[in-house]
N, C-alpha and C positions, 0 to 999 in steps of 0.2 A: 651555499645553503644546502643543509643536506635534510633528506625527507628517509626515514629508515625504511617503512613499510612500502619501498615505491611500487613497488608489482602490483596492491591491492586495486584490484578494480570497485573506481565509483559509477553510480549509475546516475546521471541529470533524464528525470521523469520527462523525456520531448516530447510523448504523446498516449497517454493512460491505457495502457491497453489496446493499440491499435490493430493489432492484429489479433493478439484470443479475443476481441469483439466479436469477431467473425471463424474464428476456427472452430472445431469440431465439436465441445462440448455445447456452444450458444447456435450451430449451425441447427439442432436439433429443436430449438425451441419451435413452439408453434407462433403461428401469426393473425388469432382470431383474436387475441384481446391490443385494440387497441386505443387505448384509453391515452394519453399525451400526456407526460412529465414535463418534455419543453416542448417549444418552438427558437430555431435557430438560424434566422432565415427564409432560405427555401425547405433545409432539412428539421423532420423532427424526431425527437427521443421517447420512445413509446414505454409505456410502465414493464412491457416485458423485456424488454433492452434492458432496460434500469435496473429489474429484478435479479436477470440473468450475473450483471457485474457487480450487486450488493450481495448478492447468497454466495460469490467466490471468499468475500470477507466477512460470511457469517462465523464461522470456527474462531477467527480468532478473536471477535466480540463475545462467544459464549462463552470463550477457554477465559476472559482475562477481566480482571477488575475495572471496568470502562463507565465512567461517571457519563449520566443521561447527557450532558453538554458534550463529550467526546463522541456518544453517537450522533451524538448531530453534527457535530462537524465533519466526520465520515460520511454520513450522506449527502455532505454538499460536497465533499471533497470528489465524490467520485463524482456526482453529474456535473462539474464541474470539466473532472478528465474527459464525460462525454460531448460538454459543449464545444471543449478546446479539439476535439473529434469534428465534432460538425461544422464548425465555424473553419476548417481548413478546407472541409469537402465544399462549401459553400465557394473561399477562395479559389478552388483547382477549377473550379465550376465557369464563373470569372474571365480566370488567367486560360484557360482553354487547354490546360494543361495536361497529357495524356503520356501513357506510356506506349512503347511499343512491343510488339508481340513477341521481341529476344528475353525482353525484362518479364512479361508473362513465364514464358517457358523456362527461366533460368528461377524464378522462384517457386513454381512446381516442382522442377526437380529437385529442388533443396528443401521442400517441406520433408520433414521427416516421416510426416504418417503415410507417404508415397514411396517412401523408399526398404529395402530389403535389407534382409541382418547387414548385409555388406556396405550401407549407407549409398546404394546405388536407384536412383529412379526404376521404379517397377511401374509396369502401365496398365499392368492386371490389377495390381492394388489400389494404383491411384483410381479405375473405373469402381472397383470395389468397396472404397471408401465412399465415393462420392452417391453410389447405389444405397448405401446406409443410413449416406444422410438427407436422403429423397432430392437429391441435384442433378442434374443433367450439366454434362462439361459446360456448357454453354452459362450457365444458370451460377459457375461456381467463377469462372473467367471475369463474368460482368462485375463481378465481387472484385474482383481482384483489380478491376481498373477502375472501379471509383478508389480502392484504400492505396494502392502501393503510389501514386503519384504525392498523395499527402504524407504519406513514412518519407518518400523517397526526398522532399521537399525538406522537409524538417531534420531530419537527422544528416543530410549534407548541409544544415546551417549550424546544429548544435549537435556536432559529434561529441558521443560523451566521455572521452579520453583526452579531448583537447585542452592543454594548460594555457589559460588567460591566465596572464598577467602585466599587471601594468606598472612594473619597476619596484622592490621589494619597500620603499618610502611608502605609494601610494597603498601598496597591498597591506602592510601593518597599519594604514589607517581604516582598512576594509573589513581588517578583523579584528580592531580594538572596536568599533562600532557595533559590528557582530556579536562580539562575548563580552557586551556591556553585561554588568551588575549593575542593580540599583538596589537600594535600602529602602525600606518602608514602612510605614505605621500604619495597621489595619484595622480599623473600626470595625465589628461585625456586630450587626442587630438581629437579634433573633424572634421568634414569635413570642417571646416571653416578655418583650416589648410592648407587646400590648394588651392592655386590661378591658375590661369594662366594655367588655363584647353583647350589644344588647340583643333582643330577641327579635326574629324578624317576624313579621304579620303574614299573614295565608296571601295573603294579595301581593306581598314582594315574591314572598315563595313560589304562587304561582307565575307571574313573569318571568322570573329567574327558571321557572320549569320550561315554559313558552318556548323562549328564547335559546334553549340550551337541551332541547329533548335528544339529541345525537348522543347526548351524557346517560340517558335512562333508556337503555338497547341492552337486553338479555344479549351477550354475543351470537355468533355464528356459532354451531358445532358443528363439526366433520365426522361419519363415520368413512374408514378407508381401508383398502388390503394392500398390503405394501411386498415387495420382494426388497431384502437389503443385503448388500455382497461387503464387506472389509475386506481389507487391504490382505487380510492370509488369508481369503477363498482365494486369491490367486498366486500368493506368496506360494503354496504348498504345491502350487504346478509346476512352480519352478526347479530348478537345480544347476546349482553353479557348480563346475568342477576347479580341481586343482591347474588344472591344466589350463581351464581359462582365465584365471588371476596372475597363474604364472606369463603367460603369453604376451600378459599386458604389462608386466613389469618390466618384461624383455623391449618389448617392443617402443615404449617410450623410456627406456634406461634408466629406469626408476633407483635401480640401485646404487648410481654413479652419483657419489655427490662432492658437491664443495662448499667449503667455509670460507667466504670469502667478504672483506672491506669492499662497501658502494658508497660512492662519495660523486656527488649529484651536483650539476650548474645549471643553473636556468638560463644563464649567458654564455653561448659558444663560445664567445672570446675569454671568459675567465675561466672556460675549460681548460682549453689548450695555451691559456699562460701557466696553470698549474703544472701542465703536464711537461712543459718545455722546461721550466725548471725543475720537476721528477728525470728527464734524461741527461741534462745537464751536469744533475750531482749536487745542487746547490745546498738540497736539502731531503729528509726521509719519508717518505708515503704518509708516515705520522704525522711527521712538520707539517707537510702540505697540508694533511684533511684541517689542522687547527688553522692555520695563516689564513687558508684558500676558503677553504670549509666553514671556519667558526665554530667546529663544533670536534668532538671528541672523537677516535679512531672506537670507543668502544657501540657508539651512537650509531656509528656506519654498518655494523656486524650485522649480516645473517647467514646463520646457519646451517647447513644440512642442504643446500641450494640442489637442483635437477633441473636437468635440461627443461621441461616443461613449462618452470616456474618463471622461466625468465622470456620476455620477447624474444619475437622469432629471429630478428635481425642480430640480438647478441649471444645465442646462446653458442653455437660452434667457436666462436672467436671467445669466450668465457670458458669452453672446454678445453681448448687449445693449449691455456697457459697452465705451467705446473704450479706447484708451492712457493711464492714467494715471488712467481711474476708479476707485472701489472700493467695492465691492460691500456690500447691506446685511447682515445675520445670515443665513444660512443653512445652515439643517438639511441634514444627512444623518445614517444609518445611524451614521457616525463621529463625529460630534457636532457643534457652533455651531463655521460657516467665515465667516471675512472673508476676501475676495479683491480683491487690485489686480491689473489688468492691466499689465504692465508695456508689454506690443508686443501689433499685430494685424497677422499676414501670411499669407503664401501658402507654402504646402508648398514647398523649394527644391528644383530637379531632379535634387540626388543623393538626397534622400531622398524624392522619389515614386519613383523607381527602382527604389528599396529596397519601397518599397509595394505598388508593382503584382507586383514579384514574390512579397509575401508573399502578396500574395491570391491570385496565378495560386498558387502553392502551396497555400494552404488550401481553395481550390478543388477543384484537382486531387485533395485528399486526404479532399473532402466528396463526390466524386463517383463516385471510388473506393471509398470508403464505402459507401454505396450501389449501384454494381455486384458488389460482392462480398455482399451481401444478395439481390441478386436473383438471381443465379446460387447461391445457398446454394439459397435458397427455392425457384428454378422447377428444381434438380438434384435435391434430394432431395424433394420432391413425384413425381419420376420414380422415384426408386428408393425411394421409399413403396411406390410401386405396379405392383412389380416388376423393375425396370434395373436393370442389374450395372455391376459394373464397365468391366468391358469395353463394353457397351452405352455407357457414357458416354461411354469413350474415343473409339469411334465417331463417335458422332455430334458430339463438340465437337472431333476430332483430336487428344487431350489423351493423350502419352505416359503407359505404366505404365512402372514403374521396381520392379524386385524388391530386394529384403533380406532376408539371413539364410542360414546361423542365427546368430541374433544375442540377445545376451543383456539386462536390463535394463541393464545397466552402460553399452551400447554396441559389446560385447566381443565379435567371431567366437570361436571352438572353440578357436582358438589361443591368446586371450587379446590379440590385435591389436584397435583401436580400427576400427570400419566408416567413422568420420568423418560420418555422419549427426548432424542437432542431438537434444540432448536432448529437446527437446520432443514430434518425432518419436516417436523410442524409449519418449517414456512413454505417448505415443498410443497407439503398438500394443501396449503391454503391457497397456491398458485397454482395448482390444479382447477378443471372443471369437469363434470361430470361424463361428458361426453367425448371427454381429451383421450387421445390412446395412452398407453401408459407407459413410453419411451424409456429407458431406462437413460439416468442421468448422474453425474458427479455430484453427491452430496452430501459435501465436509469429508468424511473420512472414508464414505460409502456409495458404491456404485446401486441407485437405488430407481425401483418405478414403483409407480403406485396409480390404482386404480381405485375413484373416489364411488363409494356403496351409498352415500347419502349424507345432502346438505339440510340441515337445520336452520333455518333462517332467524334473523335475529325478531326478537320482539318489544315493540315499546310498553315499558311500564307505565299504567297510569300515576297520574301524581298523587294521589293516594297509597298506591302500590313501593313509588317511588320515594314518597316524603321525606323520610328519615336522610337519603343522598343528598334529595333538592335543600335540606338544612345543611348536609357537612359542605356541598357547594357554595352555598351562601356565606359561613363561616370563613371558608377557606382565601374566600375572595374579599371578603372583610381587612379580615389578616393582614392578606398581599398586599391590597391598597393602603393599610394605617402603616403597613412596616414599612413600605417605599416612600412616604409624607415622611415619617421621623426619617427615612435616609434623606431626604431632601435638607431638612430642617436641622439634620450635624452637618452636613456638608455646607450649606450655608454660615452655620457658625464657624465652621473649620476655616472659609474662605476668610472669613473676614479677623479673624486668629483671633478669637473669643476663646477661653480657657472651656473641655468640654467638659461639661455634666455628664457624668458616667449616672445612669437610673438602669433600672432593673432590666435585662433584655439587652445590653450592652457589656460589649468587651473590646479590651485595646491590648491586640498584640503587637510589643513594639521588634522593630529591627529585623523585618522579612526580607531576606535576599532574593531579590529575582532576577532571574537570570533571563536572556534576552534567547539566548540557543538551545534555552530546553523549557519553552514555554509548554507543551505538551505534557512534561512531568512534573509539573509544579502544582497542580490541583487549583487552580484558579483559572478563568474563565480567559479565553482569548483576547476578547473586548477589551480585558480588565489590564491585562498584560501591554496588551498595544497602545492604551492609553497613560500606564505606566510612564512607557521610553519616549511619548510625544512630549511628555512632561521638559519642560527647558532650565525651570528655577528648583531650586529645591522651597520647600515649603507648601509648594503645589497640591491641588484636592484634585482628585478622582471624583467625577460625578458616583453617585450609589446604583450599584448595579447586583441583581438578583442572582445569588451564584446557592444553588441546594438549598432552598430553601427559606434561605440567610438576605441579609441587603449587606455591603460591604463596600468599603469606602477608604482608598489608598493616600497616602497622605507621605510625598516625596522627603525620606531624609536626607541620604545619600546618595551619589554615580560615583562611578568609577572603570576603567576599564581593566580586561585583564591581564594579568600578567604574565598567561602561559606564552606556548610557544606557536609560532604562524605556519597554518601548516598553508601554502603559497595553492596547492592542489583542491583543497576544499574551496580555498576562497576563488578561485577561478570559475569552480562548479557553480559557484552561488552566484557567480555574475553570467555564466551562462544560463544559470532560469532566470535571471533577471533579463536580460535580454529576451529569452522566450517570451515571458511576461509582457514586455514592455508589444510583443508582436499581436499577442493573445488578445490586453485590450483594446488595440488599435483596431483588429479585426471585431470587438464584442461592440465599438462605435460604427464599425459600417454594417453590418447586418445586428439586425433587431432580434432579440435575446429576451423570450418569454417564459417563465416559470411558472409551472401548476404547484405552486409551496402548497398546497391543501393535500394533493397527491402523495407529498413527500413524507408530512406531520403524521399522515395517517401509516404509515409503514409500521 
């Protein structure tokens, strides 16, 4: 069985974040707001915790087209990754489990923001980092031994390189189930479904007001002064030479490469029967990849190969051979490789070209990296210990720029857009008046801000408010006549009554959906999963509210597909399934409380 792309590293999610939880950009947060998202346990998740790992994935909700259902499932998706966080630290807590003081100092050393250009532990930098981020070694240690027993737990049970497999029979049943298809007929009822919307009286309106004043709040507005640095305030400090892209091309033999057939077993024994009749003569490296393989000698090709690219175990013995040798068994992580060279040459000069710019860019953006830690670290070390804003400005000639009043939304007084990024905006609404002004990673900018003045929200009288307490009233009208008529097709649909198409209804027939890319399909999760529960065809989908709409699936077709197994994925997916299967075992021994009021309001 051959896999072409085998080098690509996958990654199986073992534990969301477990460590930038706690590194240097979230070490900075403050710890006065502490308001509780969950309870998991003994441990809990606090709204600044929560904040801290949602505003890492603010950029790419504002960069992308994300339907309100998709953000919601990102926000459980990550407090999710924090419960699966807690609920280990709960178990090491238990199991009594502890590291010892070599495993402390072997991952200090190898943190990178303690180490010097030479990738070597510095003790200056490491006291100097942790001075920034108001830690005392002590303070930074205790850290490190509640998390590193839970990493160290988990990913010695779900390394994410490791190929499961369970005999390539059961594996193509793993993954015809997987990239199931199903067909379907979508009913979708829309507001135009319903007529004859009466008028409400002052006495429902006022209930409906009562009941729902959280809805008639003039927002919050922020006035705030902000310092914001991008990515070329510090690009332009930099400067890469020729000399240093050259050095690195030498140094990992970038220019050496080979064209060479990988022809891949998941079974050692049908390795090395390949390869006994490849020395035998029986038959050609061709013949083999098709008999042994099943698959084509062109299927096997990659090109342009470097030491680098290949595990560490095959690259010298991959180097070794010339044009036209072929290679004995060998292991990796991905299984029993036989490899022919096919060519040995020299990098061509459009594509070192390409090279050296990729490193002068990865460069420039490892080195940026690291200027913008040091200027984190040596800026809020100063306003630790007393510098304002302004003081900053000063001294680094770094304009303040004002905003506001400005709402969360984005919104001045008039209800006009400021044009600031969201990420900003959620910055300073996560700010408090009295918070120093730390400077912080946010989105694309290293940014502090100091808040000049909070606007508190105000309730409209119902008077003030009336015209809202009617489109409230309407709106909720709507929702409940349009969910009654989804009830009331789906019931005729159950009992296979021919449907009455009326005004507010449409049937789109023959939707494929696919089971592996329910995220890109524009339908609702719920809607999806209830899809592939479906066992007969002819089957109803209860109506369920997806934008607006009610909609209501109606099974025509299954089928599975008919690409090709890639044996690697399907391994990955049964090692989160086994994670999973630990996750909820652990979410029934310790009790799992959600503040979903804390979440909605985001």
């Amino acid at each position: 069985m051959n896999v072409k792309n085998f080098f690509t590293r996958v990654t199986v999610v073992v534990l969301a974040c477990l460590l930038i939880l706690m590194g240097v950009g979230n070490l900075l947060s403050d710890d006065n707001k502490k308001e509780e998202v969950a309870r998991v346990g003994k441990e809990v998740i606090t709204l600044d915790e929560y904040k801290s790992l949602y505003q890492n994935y603010g950029e790419q909700i504002s960069r992308s087209d994300v339907s309100e259902e998709q953000v919601k499932r990102l926000k459980y998706d990550l407090l999710n990754a924090l419960i699966e966080q807690k609920l280990l630290f709960n178990l090491m807590s238990d199991l009594g489990l502890a590291v010892g003081e070599e495993s402390i100092k072997d991952h200090i050393k190898n943190t990178r923001y303690f180490q010097n250009d030479k990738g070597e532990f510095d003790k200056e930098k490491f006291h100097e980092t942790l001075n920034g981020l108001h830690m005392t070694e002590a303070e930074y240690v205790a850290k490190l031994e509640k998390i590193l027993p839970a990493m160290m737990l988990i990913t010695s049970l779900f390394h994410d390189n490791y190929p499961v497999t369970f005999g390539e029979k059961i594996d193509e049943q793993i993954y015809k189930n997987r990239y199931q298809t199903r067909v379907v007929d979508i009913v979708k009822i829309t507001q135009d479904a319903v007529t004859n919307i009466p008028e409400p009286d002052d006495r429902a309106l006022l209930d409906l007001y009562e009941k729902n004043k959280s809805h008639f709040y003039s927002p919050e507005y922020r006035i705030a002064q902000y310092i914001s640095l991008g990515q070329k305030y510090f690009e332009d400090q930099i400067q890469i030479t020729n000399e240093e892209v050259s050095h690195i091309i030498e140094q990992q033999e970038l220019k050496d490469q080979r064209d060479i057939f990988n022809l891949i077993f998941h079974v050692k024994e049908e390795a090395e029967a390949a390869r006994k009749v490849l020395e035998e003569g029986k038959m050609s490296f061709e013949q083999v990849v098709e008999e042994f393989g099943k698959t084509t000698p062109e299927e096997t090709r990659i090109n342009n190969v470097t030491k680098d690219f290949l595990p560490e175990g095959m690259r010298e013995k991959v180097f070794t051979l010339k044009a036209g040798d072929v290679s004995e068994v060998l292991a990796s992580n991905f299984g029993w490789h036989i490899i022919k060279v096919e060519n040995t040459h020299q990098i061509s000069d459009e594509n070192l070209a390409d090279l050296k710019k990729n490193i002068r860019s990865a460069l420039t953006n490892q080195k940026s990296f690291e200027k913008v830690n040091d200027f984190i670290n040596q800026v809020n070390y100063k306003i630790y210990n007393g510098a304002t804003i302004e003081g900053v400005s000063n001294e680094y000639n770094l304009p303040i720029q004002t905003i506001g009043p400005v709402d969360s939304n984005g919104k001045d007084q008039s209800g006009n857009s400021v044009g600031s990024s969201n990420d900003l905006i959620s910055f300073i609404f996560s700010r408090e008046t009295d918070q120093k002004g730390y400077f912080k990673g946010v989105g694309d900018a290293v940014v502090s801000v100091k808040i000049v003045d909070i606007i508190p929200p105000k309730l409209q009288s119902f008077e003030e408010g009336k015209a809202s307490v009617i489109d409230l009233w309407r709106n909720k009208f709507i929702k409940e006549r349009m969910f009654k008529i989804g009830q009331e097709v789906a019931a005729q649909l159950k009992e296979k009554a021919d449907l009455e198409r009326t005004q507010g209804m449409e049937l789109i027939k023959g939707q494929q959906i696919h089971r592996n890319e329910a995220d890109q399909q524009g339908y609702p999760f719920s809607f999806i999963e209830e899809i592939f529960n479906m066992k007969t065809i002819g089957s109803v989908t209860d109506p369920i509210q997806h934008n607006d709409e009610i909609i209501i699936g109606i099974l025509k077709e299954m089928y599975s597909s008919n690409g090709k197994l890639n044996t690697f994925d399907t391994g990955k997916r049964v090692m989160i399934s086994l994670k999973e299967q630990l996750i909820s075992y652990l979410e029934s021994k310790y009790k799992v409380e959600v503040n979903h009021a804390v979440l909605d309001d985001m």
